[in-house]
N, CA, C and O atoms as a GROMACS GRO file, in nm:
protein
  460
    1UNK      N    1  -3.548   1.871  -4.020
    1UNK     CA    2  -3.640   1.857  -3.910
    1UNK      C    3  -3.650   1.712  -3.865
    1UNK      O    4  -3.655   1.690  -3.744
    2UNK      N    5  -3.655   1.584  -3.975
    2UNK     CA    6  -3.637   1.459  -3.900
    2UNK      C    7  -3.552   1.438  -3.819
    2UNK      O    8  -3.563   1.398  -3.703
    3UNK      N    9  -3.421   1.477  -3.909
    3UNK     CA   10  -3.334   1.467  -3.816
    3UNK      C   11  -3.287   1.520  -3.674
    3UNK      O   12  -3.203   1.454  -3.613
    4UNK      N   13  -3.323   1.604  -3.637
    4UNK     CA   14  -3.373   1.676  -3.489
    4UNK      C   15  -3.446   1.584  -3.487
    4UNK      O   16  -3.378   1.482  -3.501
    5UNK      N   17  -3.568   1.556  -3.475
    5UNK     CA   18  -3.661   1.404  -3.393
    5UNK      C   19  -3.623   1.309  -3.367
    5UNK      O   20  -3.673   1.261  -3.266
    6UNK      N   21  -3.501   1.215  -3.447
    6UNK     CA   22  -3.425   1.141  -3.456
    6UNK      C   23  -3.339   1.140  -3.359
    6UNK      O   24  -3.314   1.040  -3.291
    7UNK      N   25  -3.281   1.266  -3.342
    7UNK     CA   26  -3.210   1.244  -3.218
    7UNK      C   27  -3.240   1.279  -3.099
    7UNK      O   28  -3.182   1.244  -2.996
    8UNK      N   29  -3.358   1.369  -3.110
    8UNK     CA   30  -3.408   1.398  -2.970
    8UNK      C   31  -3.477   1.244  -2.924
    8UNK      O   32  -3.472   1.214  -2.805
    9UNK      N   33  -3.531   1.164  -3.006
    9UNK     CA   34  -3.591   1.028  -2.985
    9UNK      C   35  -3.475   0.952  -2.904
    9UNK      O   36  -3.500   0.870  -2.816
   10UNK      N   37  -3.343   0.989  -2.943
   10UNK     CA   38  -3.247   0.902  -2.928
   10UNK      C   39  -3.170   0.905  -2.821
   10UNK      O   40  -3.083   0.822  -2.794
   11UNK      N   41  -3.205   1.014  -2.745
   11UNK     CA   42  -3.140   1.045  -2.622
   11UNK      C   43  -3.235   1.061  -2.501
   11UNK      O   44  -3.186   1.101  -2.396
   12UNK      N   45  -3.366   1.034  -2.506
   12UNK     CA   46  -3.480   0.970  -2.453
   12UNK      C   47  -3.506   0.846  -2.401
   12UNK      O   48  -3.601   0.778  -2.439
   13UNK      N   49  -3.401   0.800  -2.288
   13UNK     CA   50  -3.393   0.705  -2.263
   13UNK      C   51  -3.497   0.653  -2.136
   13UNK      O   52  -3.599   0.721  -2.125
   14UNK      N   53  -3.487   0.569  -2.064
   14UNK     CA   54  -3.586   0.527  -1.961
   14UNK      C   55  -3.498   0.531  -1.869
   14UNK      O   56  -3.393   0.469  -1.886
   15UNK      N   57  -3.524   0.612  -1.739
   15UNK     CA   58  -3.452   0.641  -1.643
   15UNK      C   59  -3.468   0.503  -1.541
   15UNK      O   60  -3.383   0.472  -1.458
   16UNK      N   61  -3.571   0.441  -1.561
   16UNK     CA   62  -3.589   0.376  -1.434
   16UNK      C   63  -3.698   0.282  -1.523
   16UNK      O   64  -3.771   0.307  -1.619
   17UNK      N   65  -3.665   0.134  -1.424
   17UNK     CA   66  -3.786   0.054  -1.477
   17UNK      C   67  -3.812   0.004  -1.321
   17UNK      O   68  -3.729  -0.008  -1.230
   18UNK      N   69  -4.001  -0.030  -1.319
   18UNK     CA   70  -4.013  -0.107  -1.186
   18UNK      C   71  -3.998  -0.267  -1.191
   18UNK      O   72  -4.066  -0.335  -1.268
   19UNK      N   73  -3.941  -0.302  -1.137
   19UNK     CA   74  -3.902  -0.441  -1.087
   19UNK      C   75  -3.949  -0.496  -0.938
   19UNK      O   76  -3.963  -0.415  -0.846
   20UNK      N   77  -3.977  -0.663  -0.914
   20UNK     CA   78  -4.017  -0.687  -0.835
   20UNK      C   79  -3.882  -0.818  -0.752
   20UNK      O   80  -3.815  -0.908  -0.802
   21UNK      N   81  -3.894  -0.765  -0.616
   21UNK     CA   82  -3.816  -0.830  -0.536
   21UNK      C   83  -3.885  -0.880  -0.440
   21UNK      O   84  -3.992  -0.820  -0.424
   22UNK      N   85  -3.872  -0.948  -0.383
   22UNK     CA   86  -3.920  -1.056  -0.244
   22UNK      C   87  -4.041  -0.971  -0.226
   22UNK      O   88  -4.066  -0.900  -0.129
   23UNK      N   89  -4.138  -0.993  -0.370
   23UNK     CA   90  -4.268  -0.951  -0.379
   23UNK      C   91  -4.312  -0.800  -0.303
   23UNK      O   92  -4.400  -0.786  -0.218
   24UNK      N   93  -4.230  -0.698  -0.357
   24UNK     CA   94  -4.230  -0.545  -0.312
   24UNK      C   95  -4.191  -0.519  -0.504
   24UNK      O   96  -4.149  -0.598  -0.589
   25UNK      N   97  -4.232  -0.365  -0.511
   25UNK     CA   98  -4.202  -0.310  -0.584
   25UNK      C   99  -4.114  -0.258  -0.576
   25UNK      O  100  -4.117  -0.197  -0.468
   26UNK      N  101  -3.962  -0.226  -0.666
   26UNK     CA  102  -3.870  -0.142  -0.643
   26UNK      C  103  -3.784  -0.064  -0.777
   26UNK      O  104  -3.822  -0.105  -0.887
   27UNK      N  105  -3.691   0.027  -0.780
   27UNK     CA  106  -3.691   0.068  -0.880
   27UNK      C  107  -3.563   0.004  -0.938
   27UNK      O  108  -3.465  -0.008  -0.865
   28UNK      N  109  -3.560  -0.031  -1.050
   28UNK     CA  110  -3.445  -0.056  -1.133
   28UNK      C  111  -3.410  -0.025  -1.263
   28UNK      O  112  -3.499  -0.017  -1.348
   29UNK      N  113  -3.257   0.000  -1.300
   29UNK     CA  114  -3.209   0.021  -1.412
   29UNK      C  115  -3.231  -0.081  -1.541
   29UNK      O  116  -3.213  -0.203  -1.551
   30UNK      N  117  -3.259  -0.023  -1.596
   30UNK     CA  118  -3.321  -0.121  -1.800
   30UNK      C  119  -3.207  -0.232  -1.756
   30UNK      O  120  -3.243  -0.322  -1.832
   31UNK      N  121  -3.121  -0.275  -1.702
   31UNK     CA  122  -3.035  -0.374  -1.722
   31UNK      C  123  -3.119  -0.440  -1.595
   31UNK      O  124  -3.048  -0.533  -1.556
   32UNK      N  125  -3.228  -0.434  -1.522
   32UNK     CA  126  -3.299  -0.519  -1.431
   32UNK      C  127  -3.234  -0.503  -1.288
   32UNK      O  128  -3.304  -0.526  -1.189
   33UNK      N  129  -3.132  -0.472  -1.277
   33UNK     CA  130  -3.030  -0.473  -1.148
   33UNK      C  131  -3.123  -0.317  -1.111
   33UNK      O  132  -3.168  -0.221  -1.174
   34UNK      N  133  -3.112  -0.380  -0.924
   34UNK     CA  134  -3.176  -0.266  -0.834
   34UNK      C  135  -3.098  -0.169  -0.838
   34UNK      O  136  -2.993  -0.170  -0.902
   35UNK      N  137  -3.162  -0.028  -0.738
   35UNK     CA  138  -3.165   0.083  -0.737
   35UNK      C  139  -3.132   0.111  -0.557
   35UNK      O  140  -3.166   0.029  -0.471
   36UNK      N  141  -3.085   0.197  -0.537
   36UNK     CA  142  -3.050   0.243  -0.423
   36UNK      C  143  -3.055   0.396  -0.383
   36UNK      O  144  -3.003   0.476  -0.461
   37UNK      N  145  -3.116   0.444  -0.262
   37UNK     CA  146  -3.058   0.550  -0.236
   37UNK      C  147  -3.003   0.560  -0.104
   37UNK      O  148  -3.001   0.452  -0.044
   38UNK      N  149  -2.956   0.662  -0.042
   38UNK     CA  150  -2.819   0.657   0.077
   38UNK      C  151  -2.870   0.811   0.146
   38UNK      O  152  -2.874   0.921   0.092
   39UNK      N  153  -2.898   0.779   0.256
   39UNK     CA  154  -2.926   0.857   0.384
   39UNK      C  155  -2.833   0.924   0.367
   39UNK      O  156  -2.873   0.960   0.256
   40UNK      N  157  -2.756   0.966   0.375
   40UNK     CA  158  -2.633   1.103   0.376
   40UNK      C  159  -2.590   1.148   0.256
   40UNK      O  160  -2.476   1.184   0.226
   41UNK      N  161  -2.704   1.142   0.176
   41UNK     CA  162  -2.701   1.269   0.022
   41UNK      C  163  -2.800   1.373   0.081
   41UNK      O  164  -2.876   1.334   0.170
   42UNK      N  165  -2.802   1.454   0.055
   42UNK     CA  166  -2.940   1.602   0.048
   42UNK      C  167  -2.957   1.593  -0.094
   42UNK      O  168  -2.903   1.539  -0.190
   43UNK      N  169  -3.058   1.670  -0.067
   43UNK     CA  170  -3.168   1.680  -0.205
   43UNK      C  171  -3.098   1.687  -0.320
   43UNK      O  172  -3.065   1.806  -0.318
   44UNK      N  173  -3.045   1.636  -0.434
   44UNK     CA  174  -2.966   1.679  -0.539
   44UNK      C  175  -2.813   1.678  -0.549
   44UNK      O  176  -2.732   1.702  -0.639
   45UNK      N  177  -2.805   1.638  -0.416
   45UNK     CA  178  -2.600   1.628  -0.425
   45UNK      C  179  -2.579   1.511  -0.385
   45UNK      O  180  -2.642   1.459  -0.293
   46UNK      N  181  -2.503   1.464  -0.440
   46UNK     CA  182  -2.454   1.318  -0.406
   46UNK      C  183  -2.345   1.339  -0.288
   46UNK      O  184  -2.264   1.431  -0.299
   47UNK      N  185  -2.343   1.251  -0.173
   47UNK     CA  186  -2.214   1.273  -0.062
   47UNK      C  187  -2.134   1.152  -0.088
   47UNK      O  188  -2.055   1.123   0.003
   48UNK      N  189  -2.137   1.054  -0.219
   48UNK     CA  190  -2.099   0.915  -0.223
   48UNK      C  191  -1.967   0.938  -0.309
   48UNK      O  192  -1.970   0.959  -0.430
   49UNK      N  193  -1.874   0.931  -0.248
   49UNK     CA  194  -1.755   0.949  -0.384
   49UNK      C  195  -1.622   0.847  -0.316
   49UNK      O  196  -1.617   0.810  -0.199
   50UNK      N  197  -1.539   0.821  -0.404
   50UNK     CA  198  -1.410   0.788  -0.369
   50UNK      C  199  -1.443   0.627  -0.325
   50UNK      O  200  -1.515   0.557  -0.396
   51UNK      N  201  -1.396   0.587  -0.227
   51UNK     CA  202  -1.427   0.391  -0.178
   51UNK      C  203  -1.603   0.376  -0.153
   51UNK      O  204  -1.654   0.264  -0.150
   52UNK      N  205  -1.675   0.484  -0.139
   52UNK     CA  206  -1.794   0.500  -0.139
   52UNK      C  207  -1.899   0.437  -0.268
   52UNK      O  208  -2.002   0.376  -0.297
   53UNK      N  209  -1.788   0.502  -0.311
   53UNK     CA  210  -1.819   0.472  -0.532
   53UNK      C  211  -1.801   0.373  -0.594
   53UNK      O  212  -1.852   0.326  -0.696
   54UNK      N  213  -1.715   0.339  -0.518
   54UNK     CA  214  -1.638   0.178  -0.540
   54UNK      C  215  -1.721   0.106  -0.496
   54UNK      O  216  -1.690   0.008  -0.565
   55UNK      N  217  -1.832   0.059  -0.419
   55UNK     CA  218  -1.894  -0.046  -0.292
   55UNK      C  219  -2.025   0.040  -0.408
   55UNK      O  220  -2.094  -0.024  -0.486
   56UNK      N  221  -2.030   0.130  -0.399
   56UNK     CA  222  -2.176   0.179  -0.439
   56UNK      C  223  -2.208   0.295  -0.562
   56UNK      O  224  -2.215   0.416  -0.544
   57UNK      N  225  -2.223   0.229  -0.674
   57UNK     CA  226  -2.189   0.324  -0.832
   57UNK      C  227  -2.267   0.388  -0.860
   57UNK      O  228  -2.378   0.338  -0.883
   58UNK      N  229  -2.250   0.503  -0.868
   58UNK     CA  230  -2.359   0.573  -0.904
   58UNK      C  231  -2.419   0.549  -1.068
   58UNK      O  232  -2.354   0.510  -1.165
   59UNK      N  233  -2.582   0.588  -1.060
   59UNK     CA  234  -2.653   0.528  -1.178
   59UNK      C  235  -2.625   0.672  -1.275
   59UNK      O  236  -2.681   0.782  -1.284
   60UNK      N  237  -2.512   0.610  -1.336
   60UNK     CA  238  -2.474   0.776  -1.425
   60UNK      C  239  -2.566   0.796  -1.555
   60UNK      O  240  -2.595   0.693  -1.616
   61UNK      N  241  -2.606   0.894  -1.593
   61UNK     CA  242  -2.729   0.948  -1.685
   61UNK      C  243  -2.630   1.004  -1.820
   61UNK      O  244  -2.584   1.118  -1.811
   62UNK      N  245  -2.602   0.930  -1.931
   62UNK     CA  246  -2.540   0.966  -2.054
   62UNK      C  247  -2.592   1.102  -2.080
   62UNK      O  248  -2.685   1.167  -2.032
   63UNK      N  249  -2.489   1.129  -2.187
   63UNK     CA  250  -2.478   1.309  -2.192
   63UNK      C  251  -2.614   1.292  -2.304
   63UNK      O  252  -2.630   1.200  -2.383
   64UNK      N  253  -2.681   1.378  -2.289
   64UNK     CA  254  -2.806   1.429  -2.341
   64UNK      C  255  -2.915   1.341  -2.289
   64UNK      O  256  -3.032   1.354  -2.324
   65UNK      N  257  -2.886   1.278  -2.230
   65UNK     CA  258  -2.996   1.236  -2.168
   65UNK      C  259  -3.122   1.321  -2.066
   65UNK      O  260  -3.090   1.393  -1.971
   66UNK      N  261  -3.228   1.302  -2.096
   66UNK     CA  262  -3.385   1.352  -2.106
   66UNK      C  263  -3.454   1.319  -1.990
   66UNK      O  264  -3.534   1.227  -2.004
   67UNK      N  265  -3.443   1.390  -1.829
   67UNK     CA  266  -3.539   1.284  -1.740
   67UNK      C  267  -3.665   1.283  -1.762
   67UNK      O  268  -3.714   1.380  -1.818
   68UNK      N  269  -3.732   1.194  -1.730
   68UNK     CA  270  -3.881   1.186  -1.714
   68UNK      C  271  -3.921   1.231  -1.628
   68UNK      O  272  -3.836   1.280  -1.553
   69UNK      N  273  -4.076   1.243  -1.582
   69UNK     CA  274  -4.127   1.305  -1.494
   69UNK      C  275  -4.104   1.225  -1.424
   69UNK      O  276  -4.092   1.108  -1.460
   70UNK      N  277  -4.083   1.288  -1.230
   70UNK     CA  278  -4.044   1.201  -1.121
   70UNK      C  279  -3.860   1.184  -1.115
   70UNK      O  280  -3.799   1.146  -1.015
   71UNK      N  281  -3.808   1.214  -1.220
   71UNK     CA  282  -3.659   1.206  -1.190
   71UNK      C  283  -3.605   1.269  -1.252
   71UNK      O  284  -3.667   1.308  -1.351
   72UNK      N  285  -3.443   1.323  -1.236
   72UNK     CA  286  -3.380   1.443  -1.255
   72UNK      C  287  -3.240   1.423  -1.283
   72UNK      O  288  -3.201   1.344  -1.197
   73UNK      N  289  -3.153   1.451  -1.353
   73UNK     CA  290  -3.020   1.425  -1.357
   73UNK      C  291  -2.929   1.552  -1.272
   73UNK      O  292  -2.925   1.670  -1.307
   74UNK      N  293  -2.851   1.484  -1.137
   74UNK     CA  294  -2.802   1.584  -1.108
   74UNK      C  295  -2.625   1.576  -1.170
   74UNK      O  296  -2.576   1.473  -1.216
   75UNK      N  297  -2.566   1.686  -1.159
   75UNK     CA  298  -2.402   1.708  -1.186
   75UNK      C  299  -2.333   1.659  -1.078
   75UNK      O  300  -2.332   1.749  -0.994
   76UNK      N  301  -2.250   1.522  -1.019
   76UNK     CA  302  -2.126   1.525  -0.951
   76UNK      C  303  -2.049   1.592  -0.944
   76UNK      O  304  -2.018   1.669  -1.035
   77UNK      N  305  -1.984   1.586  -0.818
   77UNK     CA  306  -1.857   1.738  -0.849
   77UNK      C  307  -1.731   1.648  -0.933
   77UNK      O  308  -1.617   1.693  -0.947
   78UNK      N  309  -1.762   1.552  -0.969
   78UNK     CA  310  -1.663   1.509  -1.052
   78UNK      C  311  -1.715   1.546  -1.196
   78UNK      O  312  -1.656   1.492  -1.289
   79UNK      N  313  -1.771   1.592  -1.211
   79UNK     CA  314  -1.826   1.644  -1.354
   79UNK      C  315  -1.943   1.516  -1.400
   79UNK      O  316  -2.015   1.545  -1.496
   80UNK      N  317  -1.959   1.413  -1.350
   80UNK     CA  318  -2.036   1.297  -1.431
   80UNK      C  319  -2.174   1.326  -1.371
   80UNK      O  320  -2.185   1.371  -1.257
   81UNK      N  321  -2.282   1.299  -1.451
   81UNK     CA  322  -2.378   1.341  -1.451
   81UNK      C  323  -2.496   1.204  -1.379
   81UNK      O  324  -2.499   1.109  -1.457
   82UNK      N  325  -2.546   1.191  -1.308
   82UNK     CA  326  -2.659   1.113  -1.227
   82UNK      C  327  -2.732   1.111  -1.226
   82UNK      O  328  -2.784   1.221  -1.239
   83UNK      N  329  -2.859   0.948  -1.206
   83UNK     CA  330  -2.993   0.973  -1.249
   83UNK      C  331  -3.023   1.027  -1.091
   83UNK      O  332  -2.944   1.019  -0.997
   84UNK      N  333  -3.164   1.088  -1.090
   84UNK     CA  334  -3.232   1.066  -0.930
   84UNK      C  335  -3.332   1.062  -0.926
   84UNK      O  336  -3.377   1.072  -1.039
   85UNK      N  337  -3.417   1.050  -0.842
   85UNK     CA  338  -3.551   1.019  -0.813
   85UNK      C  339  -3.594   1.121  -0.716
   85UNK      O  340  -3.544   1.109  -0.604
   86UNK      N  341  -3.669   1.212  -0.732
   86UNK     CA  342  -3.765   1.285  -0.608
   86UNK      C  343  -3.639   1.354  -0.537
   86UNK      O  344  -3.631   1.360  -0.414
   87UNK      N  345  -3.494   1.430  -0.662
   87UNK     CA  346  -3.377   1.460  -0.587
   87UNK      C  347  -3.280   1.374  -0.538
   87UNK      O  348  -3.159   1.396  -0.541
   88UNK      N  349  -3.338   1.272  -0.492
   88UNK     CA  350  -3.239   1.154  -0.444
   88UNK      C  351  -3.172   1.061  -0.525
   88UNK      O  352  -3.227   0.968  -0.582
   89UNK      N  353  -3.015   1.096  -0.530
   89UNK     CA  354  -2.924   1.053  -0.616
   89UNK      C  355  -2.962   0.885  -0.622
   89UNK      O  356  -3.005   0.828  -0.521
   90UNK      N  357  -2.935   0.790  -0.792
   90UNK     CA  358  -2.958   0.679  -0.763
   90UNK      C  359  -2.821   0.555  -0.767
   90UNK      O  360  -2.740   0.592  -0.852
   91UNK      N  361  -2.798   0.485  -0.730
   91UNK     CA  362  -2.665   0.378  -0.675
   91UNK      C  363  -2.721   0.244  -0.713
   91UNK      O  364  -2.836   0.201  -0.711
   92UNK      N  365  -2.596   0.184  -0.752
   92UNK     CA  366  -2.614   0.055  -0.780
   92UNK      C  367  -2.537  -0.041  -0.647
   92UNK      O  368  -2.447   0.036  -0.614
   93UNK      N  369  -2.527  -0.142  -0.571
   93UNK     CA  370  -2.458  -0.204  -0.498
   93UNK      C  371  -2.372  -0.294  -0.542
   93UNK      O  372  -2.425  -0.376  -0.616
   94UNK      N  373  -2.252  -0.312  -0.524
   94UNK     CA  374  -2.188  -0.394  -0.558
   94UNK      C  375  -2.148  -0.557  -0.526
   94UNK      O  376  -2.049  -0.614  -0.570
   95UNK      N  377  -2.256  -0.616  -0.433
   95UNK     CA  378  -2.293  -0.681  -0.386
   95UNK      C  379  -2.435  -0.727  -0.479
   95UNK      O  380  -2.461  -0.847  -0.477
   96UNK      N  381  -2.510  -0.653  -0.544
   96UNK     CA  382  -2.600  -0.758  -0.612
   96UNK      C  383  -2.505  -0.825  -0.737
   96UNK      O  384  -2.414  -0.765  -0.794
   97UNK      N  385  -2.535  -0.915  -0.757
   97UNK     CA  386  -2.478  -1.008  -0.922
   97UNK      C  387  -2.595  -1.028  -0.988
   97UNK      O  388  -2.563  -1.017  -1.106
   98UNK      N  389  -2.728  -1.055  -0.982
   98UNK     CA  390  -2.813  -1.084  -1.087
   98UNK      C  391  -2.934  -0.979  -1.034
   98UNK      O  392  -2.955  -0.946  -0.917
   99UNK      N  393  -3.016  -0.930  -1.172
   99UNK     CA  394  -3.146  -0.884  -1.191
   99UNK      C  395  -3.217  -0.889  -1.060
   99UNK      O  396  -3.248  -1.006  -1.035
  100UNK      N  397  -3.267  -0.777  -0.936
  100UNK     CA  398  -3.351  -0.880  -0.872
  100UNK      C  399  -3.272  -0.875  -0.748
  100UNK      O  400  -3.324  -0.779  -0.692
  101UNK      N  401  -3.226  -0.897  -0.709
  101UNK     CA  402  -3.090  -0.891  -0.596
  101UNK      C  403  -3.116  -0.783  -0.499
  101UNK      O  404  -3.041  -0.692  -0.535
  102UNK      N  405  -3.165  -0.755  -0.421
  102UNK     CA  406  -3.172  -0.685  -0.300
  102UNK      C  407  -3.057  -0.672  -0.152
  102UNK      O  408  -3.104  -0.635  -0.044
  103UNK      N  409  -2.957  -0.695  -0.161
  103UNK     CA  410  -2.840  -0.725  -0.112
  103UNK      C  411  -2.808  -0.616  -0.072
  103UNK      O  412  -2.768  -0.613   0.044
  104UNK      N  413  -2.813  -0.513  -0.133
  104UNK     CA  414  -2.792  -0.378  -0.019
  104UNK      C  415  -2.855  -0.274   0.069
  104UNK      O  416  -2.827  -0.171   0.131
  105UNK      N  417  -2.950  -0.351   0.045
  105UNK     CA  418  -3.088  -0.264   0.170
  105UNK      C  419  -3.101  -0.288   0.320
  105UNK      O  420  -3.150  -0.381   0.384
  106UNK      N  421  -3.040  -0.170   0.358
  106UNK     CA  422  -3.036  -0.166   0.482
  106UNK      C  423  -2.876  -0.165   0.526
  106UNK      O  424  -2.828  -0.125   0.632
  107UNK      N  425  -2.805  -0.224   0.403
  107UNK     CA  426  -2.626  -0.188   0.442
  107UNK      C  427  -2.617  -0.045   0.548
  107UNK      O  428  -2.652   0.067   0.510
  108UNK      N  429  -2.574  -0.068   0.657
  108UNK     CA  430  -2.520   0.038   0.741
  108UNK      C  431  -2.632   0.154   0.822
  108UNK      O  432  -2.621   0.256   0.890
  109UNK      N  433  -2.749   0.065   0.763
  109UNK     CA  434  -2.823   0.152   0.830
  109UNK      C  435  -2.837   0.283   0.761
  109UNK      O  436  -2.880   0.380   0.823
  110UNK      N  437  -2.797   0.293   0.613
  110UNK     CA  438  -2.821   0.431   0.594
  110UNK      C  439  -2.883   0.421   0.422
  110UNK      O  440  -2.951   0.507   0.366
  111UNK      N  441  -2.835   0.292   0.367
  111UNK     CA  442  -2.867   0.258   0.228
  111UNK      C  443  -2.956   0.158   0.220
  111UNK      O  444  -2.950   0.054   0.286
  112UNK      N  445  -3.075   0.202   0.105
  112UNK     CA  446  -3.256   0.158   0.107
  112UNK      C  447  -3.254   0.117  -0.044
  112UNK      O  448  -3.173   0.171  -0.120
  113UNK      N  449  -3.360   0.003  -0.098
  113UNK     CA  450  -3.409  -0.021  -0.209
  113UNK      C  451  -3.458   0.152  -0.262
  113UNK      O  452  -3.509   0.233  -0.184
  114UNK      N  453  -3.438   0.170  -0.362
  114UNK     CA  454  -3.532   0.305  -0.427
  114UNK      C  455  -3.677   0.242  -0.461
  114UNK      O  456  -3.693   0.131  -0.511
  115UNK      N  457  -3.783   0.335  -0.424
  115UNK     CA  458  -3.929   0.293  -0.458
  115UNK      C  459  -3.944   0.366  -0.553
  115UNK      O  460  -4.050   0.365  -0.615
   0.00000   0.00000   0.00000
């Protein structure tokens, strides 16, 4: 029985931490680097794949991983598994380099900080 707790403890990770940028709240990954989501996903499916993926990575959710309330892991059709928020798949930009970095909000008019 510990051992079941042990690992259910262990795959209980933190989907999201809040972080602060040019004094707004926004959401970011335990490694401090922002969060993104992209106007042309629907609720639960990611539309971001291929040179898309490349410019903009999706925030992939390790296997057994546990969402918290407020976020959800959906399935890529590539089989890899994604964090999301309120359904909305989450992305990293490849354009931030440090913690904090807001650099892709507003890219194209279709990609936003995640709140």
């Amino acid at each position: 029985m510990k051992l079941i707790a042990a690992l259910a403890a262990a795959v209980l990770v933190t989907a999201c931490d809040e972080a602060y940028a040019d004094g707004h709240s926004v959401l970011a990954a335990p490694n401090g680097m922002t969060l993104y989501t992209f106007d042309k996903d629907s609720a639960g499916t990611s539309n971001c794949y291929d040179s898309c993926a490349v410019s903009w990575p999706p925030y992939l959710a390790q296997a057994g991983a546990a969402a918290p309330a407020g976020f959800s892991i959906i399935e890529r059709r590539d089989g890899t598994s994604q964090w999301a928020k309120g359904g909305e798949p989450l992305y990293f930009w490849q354009g931030d380099s440090a913690p904090g970095d807001t650099n892709g909000d507003g890219v194209g008019g279709v990609w936003h900080v995640a709140r």
